[in-house]
Backbone and ligand atoms as CSV (ligand in chain L), in Angstrom:
chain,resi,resn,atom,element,x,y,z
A,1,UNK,N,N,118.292,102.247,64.762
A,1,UNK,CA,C,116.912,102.792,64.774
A,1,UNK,C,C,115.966,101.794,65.457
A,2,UNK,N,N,115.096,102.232,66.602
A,2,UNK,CA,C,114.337,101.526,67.247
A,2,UNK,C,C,112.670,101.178,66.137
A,3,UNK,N,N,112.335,99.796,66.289
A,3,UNK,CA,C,111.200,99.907,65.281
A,3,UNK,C,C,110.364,99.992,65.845
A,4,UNK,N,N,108.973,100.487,65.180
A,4,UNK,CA,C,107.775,101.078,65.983
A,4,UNK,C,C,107.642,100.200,67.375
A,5,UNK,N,N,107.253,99.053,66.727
A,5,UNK,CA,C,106.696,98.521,68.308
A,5,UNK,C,C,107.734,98.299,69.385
A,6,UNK,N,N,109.352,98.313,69.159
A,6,UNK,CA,C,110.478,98.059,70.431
A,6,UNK,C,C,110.046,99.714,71.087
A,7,UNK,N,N,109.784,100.952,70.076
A,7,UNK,CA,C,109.502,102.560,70.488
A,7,UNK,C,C,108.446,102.290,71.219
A,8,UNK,N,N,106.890,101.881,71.145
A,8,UNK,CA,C,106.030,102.164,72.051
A,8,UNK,C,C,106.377,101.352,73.208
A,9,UNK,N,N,107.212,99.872,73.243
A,9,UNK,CA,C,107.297,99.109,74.250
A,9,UNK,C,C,108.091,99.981,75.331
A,10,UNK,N,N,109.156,100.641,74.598
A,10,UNK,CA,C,109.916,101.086,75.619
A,10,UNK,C,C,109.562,102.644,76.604
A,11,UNK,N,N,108.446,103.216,75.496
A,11,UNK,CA,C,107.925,104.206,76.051
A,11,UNK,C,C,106.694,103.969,77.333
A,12,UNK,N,N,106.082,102.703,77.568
A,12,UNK,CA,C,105.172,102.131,78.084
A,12,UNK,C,C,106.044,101.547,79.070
A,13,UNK,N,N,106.936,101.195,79.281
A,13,UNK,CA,C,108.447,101.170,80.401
A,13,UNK,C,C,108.988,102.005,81.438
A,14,UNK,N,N,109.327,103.105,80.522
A,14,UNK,CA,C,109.516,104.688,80.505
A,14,UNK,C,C,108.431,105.033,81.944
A,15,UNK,N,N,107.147,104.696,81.255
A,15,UNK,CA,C,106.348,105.532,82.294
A,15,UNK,C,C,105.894,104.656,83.469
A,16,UNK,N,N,105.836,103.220,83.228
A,16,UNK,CA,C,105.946,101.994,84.392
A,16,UNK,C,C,107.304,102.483,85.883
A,17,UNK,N,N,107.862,102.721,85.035
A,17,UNK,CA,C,108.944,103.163,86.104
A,17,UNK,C,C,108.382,104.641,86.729
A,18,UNK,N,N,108.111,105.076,86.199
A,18,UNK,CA,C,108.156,106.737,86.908
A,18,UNK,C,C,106.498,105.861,87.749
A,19,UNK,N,N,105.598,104.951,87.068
A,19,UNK,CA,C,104.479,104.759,88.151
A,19,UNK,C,C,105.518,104.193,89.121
A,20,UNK,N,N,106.013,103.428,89.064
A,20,UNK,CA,C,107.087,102.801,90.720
A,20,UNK,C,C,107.734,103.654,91.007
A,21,UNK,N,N,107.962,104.889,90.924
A,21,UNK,CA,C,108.655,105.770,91.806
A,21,UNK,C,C,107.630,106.365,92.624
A,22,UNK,N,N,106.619,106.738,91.999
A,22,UNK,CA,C,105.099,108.036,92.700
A,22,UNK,C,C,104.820,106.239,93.509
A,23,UNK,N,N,104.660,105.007,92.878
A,23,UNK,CA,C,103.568,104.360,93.925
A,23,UNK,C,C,104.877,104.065,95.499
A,24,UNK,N,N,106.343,104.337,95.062
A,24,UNK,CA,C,107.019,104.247,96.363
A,24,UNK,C,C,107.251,105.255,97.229
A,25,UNK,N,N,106.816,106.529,96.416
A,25,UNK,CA,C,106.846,107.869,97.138
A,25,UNK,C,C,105.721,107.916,98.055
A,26,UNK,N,N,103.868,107.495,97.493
A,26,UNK,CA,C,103.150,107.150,98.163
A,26,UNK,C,C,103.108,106.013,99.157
A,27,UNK,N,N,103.981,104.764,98.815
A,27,UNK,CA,C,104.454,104.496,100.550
A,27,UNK,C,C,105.292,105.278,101.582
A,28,UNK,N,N,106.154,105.726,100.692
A,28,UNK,CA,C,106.913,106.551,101.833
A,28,UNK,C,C,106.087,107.697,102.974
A,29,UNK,N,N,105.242,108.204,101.564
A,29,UNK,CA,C,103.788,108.988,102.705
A,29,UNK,C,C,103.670,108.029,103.611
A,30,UNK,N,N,102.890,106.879,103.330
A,30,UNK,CA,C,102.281,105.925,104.305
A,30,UNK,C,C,103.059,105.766,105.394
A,31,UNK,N,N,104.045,105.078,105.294
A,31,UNK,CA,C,105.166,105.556,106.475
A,31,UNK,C,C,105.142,106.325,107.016
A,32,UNK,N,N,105.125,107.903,106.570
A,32,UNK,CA,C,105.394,108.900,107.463
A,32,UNK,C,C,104.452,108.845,108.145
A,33,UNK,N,N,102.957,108.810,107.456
A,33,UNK,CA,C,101.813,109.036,108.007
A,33,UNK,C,C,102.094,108.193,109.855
A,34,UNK,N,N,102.583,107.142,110.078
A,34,UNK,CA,C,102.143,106.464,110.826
A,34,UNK,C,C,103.614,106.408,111.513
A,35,UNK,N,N,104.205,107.056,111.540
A,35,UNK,CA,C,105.954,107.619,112.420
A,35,UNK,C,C,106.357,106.500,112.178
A,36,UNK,N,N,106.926,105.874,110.950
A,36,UNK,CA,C,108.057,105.245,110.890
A,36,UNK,C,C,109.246,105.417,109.766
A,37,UNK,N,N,109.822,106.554,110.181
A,37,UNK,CA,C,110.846,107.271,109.225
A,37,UNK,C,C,111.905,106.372,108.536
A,38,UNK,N,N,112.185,105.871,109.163
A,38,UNK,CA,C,113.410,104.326,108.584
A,38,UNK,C,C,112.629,103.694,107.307
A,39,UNK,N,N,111.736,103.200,107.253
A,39,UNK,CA,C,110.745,102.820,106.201
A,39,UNK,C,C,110.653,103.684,105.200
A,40,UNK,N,N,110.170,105.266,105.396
A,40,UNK,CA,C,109.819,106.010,104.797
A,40,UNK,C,C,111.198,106.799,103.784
A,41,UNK,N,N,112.114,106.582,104.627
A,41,UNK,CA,C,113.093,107.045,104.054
A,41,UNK,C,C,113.832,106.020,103.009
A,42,UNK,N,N,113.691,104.660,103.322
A,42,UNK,CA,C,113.764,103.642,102.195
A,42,UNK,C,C,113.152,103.612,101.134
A,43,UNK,N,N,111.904,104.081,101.121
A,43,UNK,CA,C,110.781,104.086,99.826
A,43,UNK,C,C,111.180,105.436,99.410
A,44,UNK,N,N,111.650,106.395,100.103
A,44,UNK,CA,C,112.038,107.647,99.248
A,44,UNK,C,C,113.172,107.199,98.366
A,45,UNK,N,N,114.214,107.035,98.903
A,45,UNK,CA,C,115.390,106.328,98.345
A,45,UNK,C,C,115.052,105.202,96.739
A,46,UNK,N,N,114.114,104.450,97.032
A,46,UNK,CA,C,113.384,103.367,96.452
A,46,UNK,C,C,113.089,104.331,95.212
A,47,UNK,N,N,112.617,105.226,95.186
A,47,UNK,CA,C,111.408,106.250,93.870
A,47,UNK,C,C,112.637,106.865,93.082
A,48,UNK,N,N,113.619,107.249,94.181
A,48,UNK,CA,C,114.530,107.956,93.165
A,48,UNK,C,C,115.140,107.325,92.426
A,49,UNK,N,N,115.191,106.036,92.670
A,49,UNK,CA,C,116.111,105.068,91.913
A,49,UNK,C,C,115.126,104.474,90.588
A,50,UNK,N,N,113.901,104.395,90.984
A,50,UNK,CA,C,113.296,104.042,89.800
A,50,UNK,C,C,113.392,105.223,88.967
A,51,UNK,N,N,113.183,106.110,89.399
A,51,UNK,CA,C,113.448,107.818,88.520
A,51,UNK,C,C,114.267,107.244,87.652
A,52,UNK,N,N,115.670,107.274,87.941
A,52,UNK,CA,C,116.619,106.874,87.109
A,52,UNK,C,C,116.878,105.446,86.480
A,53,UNK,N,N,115.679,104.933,86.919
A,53,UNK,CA,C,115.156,103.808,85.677
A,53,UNK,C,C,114.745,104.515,84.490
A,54,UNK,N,N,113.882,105.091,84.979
A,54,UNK,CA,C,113.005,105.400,83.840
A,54,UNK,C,C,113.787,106.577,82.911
A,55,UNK,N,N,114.919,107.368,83.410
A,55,UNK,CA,C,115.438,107.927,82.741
A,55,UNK,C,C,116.436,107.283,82.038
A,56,UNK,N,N,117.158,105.881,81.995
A,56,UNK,CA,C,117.926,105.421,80.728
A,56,UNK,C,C,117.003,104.740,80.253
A,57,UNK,N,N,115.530,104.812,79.994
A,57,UNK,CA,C,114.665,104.545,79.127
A,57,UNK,C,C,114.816,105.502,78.047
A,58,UNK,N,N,114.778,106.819,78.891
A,58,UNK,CA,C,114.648,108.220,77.911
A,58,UNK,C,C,115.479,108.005,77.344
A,59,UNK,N,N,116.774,107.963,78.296
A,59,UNK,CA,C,117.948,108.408,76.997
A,59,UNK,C,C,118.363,107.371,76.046
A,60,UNK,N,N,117.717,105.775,76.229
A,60,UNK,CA,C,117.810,104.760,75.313
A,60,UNK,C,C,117.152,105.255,74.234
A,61,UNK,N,N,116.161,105.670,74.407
A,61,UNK,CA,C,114.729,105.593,73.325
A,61,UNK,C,C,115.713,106.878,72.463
A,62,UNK,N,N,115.839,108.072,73.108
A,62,UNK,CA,C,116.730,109.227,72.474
A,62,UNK,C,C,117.650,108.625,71.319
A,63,UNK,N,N,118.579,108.147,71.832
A,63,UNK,CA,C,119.688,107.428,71.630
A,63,UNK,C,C,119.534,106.286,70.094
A,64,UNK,N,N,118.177,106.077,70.449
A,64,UNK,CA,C,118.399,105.007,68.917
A,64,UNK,C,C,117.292,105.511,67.676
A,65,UNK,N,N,117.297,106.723,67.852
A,65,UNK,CA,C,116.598,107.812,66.865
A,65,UNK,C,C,114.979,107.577,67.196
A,66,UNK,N,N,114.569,107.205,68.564
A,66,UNK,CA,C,113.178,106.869,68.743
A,66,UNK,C,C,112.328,108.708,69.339
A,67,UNK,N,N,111.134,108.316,69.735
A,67,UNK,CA,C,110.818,109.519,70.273
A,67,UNK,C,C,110.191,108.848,71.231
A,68,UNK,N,N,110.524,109.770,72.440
A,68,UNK,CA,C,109.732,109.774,74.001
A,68,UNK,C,C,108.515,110.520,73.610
A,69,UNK,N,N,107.831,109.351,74.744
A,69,UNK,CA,C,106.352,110.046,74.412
A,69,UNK,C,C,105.803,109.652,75.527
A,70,UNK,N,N,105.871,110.938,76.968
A,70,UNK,CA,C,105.209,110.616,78.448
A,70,UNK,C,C,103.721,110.177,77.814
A,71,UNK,N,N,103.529,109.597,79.146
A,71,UNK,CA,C,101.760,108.990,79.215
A,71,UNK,C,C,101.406,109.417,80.711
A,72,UNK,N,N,100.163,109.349,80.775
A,72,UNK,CA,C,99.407,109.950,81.826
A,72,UNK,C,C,99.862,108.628,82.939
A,73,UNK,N,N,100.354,109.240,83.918
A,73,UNK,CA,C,100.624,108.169,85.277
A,73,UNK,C,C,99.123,108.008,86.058
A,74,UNK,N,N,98.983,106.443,86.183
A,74,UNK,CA,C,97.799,106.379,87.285
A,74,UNK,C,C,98.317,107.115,88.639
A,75,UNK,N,N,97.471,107.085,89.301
A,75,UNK,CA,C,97.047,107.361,90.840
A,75,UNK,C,C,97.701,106.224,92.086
A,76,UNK,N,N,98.746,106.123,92.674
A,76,UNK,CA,C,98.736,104.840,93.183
A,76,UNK,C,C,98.178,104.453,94.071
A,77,UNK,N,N,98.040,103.398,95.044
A,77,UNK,CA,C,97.342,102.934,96.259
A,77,UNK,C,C,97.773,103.870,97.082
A,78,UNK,N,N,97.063,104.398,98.463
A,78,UNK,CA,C,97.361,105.676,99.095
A,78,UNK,C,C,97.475,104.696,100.348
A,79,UNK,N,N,96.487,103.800,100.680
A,79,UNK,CA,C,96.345,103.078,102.381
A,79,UNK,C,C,96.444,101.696,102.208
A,80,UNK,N,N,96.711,101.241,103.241
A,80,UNK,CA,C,97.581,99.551,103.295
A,80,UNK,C,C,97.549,100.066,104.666
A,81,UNK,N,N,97.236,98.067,104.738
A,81,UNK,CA,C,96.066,97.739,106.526
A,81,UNK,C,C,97.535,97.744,107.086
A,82,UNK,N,N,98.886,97.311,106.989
A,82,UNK,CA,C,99.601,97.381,107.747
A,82,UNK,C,C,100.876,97.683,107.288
A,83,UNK,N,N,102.411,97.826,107.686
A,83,UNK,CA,C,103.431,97.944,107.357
A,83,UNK,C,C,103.584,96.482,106.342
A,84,UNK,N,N,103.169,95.488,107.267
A,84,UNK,CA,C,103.835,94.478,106.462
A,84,UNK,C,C,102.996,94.024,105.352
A,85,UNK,N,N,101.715,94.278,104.928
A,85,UNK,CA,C,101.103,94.685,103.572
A,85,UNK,C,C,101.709,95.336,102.545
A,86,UNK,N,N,102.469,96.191,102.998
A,86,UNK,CA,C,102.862,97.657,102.155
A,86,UNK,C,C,104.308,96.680,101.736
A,87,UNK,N,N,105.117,96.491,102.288
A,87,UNK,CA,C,106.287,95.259,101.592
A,87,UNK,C,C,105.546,94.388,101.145
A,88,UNK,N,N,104.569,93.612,100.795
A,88,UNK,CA,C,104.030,92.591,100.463
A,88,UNK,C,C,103.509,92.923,98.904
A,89,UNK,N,N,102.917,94.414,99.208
A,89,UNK,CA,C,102.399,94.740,97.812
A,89,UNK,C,C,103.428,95.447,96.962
A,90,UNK,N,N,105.032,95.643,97.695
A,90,UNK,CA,C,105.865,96.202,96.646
A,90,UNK,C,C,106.614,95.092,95.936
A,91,UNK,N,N,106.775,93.774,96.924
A,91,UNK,CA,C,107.341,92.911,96.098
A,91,UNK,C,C,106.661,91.910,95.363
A,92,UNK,N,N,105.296,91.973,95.428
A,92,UNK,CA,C,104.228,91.739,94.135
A,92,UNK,C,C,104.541,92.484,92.873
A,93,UNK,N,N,104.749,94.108,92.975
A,93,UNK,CA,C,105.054,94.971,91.997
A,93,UNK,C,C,106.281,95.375,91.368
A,94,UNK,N,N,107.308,94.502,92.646
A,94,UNK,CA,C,108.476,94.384,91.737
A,94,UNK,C,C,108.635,93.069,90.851
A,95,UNK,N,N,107.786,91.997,90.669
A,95,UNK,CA,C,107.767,90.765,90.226
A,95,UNK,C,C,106.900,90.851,89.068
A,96,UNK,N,N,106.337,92.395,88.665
A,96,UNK,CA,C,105.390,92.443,87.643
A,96,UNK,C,C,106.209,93.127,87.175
A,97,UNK,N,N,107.161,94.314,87.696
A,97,UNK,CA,C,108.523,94.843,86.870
A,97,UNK,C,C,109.252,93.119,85.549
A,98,UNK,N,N,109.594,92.340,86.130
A,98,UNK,CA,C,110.087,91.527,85.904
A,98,UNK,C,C,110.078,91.147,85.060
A,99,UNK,N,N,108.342,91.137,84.825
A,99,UNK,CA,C,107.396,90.060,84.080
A,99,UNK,C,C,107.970,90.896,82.724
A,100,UNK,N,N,107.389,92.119,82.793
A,100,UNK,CA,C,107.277,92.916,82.032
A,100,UNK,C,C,108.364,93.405,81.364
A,101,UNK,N,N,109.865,93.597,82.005
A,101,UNK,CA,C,111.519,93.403,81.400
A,101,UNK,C,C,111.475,92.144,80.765
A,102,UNK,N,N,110.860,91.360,81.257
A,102,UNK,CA,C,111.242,89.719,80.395
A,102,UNK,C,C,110.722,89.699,79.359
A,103,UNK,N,N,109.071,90.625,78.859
A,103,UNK,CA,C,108.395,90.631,77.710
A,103,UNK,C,C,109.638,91.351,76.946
A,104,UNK,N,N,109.865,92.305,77.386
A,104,UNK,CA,C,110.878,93.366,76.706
A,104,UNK,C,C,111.970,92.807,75.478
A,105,UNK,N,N,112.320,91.753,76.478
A,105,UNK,CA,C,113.817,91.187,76.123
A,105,UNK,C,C,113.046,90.281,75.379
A,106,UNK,N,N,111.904,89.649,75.053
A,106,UNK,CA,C,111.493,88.641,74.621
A,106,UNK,C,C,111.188,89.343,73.116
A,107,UNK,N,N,110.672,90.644,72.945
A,107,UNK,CA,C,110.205,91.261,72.085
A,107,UNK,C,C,111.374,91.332,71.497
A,108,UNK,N,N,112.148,92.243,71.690
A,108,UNK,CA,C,113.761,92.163,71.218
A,108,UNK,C,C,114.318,91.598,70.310
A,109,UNK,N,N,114.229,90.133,71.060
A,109,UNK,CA,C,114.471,88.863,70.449
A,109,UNK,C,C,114.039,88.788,68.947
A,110,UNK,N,N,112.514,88.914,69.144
A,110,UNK,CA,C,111.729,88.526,67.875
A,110,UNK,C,C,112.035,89.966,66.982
A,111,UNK,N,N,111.959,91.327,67.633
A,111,UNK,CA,C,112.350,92.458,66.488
A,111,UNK,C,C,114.147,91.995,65.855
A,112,UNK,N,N,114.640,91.095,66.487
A,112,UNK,CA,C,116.228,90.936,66.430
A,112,UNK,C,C,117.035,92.322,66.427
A,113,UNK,N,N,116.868,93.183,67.322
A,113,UNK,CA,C,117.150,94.134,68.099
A,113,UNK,C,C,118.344,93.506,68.998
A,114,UNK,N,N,119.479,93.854,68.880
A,114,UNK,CA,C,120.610,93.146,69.417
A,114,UNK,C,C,120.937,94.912,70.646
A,115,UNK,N,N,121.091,95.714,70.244
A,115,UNK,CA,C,121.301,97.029,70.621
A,115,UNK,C,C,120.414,96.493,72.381
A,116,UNK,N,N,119.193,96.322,71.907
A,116,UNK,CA,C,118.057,96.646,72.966
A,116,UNK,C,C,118.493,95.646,73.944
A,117,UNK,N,N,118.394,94.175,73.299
A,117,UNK,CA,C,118.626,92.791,74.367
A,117,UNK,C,C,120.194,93.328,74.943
A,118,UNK,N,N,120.950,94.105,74.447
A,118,UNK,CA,C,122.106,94.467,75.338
A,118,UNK,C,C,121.828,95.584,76.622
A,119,UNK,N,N,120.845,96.179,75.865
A,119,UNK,CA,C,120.540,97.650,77.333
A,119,UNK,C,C,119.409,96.981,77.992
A,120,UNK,N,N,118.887,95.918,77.448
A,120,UNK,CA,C,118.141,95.488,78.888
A,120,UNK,C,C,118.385,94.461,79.781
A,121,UNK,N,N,120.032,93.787,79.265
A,121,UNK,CA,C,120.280,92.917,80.456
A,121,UNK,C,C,120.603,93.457,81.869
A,122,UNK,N,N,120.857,95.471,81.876
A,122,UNK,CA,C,121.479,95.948,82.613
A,122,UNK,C,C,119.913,95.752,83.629
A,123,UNK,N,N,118.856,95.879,83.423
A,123,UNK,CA,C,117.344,95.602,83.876
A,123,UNK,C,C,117.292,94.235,84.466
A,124,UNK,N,N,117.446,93.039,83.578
A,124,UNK,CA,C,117.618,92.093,83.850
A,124,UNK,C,C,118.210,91.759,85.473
A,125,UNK,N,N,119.394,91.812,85.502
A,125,UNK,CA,C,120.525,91.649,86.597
A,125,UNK,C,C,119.804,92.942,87.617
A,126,UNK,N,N,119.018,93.885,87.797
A,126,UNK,CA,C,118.832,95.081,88.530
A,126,UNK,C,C,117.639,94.176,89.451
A,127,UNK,N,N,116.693,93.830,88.320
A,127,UNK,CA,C,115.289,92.690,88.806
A,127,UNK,C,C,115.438,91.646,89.541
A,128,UNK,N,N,116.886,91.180,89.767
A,128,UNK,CA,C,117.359,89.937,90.541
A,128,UNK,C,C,117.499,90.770,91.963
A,129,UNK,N,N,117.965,91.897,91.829
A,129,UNK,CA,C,118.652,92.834,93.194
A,129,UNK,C,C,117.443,93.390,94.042
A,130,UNK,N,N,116.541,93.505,92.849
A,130,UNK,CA,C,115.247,94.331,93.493
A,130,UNK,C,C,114.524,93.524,93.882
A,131,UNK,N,N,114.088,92.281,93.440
A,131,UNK,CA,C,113.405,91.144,94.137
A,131,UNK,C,C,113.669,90.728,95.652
A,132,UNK,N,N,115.479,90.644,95.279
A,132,UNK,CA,C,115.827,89.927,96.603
A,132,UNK,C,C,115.706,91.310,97.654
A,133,UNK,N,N,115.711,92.481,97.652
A,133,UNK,CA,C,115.836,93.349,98.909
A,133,UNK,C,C,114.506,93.294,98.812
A,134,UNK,N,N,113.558,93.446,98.389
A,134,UNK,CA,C,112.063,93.396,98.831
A,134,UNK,C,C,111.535,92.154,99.777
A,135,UNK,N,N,112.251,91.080,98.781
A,135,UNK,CA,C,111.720,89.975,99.589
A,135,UNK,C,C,112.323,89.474,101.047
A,136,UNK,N,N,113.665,90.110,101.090
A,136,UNK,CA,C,114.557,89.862,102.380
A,136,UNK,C,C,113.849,90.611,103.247
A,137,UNK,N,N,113.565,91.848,103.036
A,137,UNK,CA,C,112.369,92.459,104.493
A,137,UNK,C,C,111.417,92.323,104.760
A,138,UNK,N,N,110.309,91.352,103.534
A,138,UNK,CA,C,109.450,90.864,103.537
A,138,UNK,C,C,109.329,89.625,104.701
A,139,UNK,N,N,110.479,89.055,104.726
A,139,UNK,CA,C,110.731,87.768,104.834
A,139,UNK,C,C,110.978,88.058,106.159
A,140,UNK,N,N,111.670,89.445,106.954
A,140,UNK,CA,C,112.356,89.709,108.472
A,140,UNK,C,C,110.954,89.959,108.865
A,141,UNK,N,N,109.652,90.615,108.263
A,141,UNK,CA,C,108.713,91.044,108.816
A,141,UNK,C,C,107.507,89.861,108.883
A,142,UNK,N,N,107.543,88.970,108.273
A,142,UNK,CA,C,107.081,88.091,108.615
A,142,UNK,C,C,107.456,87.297,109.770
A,143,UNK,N,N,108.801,87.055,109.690
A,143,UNK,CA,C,109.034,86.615,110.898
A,143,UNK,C,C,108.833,86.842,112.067
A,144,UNK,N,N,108.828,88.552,112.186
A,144,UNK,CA,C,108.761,88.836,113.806
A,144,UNK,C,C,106.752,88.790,113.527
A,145,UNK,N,N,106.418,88.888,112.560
A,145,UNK,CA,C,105.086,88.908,112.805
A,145,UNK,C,C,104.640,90.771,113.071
A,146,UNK,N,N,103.613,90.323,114.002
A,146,UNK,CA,C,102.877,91.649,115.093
A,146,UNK,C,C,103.618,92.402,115.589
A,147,UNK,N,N,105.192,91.825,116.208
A,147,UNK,CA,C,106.002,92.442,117.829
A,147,UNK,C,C,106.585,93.923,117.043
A,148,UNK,N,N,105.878,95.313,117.536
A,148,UNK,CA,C,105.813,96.670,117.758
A,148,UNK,C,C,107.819,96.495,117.785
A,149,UNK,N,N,108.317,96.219,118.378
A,149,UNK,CA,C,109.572,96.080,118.940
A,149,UNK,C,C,110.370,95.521,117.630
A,150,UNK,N,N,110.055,95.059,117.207
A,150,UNK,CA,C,110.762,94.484,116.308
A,150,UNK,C,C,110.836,95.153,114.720
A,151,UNK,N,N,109.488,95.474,114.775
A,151,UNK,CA,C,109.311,97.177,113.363
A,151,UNK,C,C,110.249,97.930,113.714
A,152,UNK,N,N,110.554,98.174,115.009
A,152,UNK,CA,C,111.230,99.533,115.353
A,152,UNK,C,C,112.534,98.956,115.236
A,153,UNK,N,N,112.959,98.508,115.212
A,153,UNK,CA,C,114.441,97.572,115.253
A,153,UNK,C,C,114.488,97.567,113.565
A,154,UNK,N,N,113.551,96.964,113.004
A,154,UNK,CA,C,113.803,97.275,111.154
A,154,UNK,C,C,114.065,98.763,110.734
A,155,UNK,N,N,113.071,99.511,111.242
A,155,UNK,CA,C,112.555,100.988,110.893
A,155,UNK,C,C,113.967,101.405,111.192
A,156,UNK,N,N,114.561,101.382,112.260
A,156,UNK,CA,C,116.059,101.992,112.572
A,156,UNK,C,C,116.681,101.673,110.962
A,157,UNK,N,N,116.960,100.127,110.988
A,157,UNK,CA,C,117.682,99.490,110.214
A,157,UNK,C,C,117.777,99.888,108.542
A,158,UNK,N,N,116.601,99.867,108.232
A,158,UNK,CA,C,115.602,100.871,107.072
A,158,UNK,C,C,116.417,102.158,106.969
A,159,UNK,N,N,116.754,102.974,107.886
A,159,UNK,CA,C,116.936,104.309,107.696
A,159,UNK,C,C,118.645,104.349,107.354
A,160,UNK,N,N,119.347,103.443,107.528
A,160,UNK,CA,C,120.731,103.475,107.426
A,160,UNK,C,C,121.057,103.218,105.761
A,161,UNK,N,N,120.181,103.028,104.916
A,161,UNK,CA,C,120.267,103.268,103.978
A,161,UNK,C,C,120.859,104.326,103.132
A,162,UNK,N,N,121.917,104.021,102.265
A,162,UNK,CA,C,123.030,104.623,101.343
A,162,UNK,C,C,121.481,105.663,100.426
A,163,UNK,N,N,122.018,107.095,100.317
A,163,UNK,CA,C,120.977,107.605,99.646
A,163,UNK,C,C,122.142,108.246,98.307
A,164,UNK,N,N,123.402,107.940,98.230
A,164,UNK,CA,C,124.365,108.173,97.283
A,164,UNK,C,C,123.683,107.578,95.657
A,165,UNK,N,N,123.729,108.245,95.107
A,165,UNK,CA,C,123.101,107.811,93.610
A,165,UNK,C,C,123.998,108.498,92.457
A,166,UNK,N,N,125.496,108.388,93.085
A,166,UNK,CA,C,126.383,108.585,92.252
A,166,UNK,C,C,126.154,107.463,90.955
A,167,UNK,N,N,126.253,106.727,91.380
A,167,UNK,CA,C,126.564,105.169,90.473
A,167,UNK,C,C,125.418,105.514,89.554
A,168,UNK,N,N,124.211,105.755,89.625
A,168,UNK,CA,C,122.993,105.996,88.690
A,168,UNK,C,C,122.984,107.036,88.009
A,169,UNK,N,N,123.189,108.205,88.673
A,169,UNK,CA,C,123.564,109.655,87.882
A,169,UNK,C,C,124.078,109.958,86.734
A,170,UNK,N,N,125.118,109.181,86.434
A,170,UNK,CA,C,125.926,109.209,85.553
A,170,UNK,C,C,124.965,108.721,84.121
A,171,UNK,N,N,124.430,108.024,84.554
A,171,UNK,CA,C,123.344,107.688,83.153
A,171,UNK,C,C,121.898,108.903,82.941
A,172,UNK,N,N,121.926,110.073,83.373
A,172,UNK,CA,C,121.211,110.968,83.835
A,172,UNK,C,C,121.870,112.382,82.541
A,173,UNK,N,N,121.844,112.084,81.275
A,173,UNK,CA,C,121.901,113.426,80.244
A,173,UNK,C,C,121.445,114.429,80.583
L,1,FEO,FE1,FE,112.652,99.816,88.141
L,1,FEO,FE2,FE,112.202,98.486,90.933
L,1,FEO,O1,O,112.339,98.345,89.116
């Protein structure tokens, strides 16, 4: 049985994730907006996967006699001055994911919730994966800087992205 406060923590999780799916769907707009489909199709890819974050929230919270309880999703940022802003401000927001799994596991701790600190190391180890691909294109787009030529060379690169979500599905009741 989840105790009150591990239930609201994880329901306040729950809906953190579904905001990182709508605020990566609204980059993926941004992308489109400005023809660079490789990008856009990464941040689509990007939302669905938080989707299915936020759904072994559900079925955790289900699962240990808790109750889901959606909350109203903000609005996310719609415009960003450039491409390489828009990576800049997702891997800011994946580093506040982080923050916020680490409170999780920290809470845990102190409820001595052994169940929970086990379903959130799978978060844990996910936050290492999601850091580093944010920050690795962060890091290619800094490099080339400005050069038009060189977006388009990512943007290709961007689009070759695996959209298979077998591996996640399966946690999907
Ligand atoms: Fe659900 Fe990108 O963290």
């Amino acid at each position: 049985m989840l105790s009150e406060k591990m239930e609201k923590a994880f329901n306040e999780q729950l809906k953190w994730e579904f905001y990182s799916a709508y605020l990566y769907l609204s980059m993926a707009a941004y992308f489109d907006s400005i023809n660079l489909p490789g990008f856009s199709k990464w941040m689509k890819a990007q939302a669905v996967e938080e989707s299915m974050h936020a759904m072994k929230f559900y079925n955790f919270i289900n699962e240990r006699g808790g109750r889901v309880i959606l909350q109203n999703i903000d609005q996310p940022p719609t415009e960003w001055e450039s491409p390489l802003a828009v990576m800049e401000f997702a891997l800011a927001h994946e580093q506040e994911v982080t923050r916020r799994i680490n409170n999780l596991v920290e809470l845990a701790q102190q409820e001595k919730d052994h169940a929970s600190q086990i379903f959130l190391q799978w978060f844990v180890t996910e936050q290492v994966e999601e850091e580093d691909s944010f920050g690795s294109i962060v890091a290619q787009m800094r490099l080339v800087k400005d050069s038009p030529e060189a977006l388009f060379m990512i943007d290709r690169e961007l689009a070759s992205r695996n959209m298979d979500f077998t591996a996640l599905s399966g946690e999907v009741k």
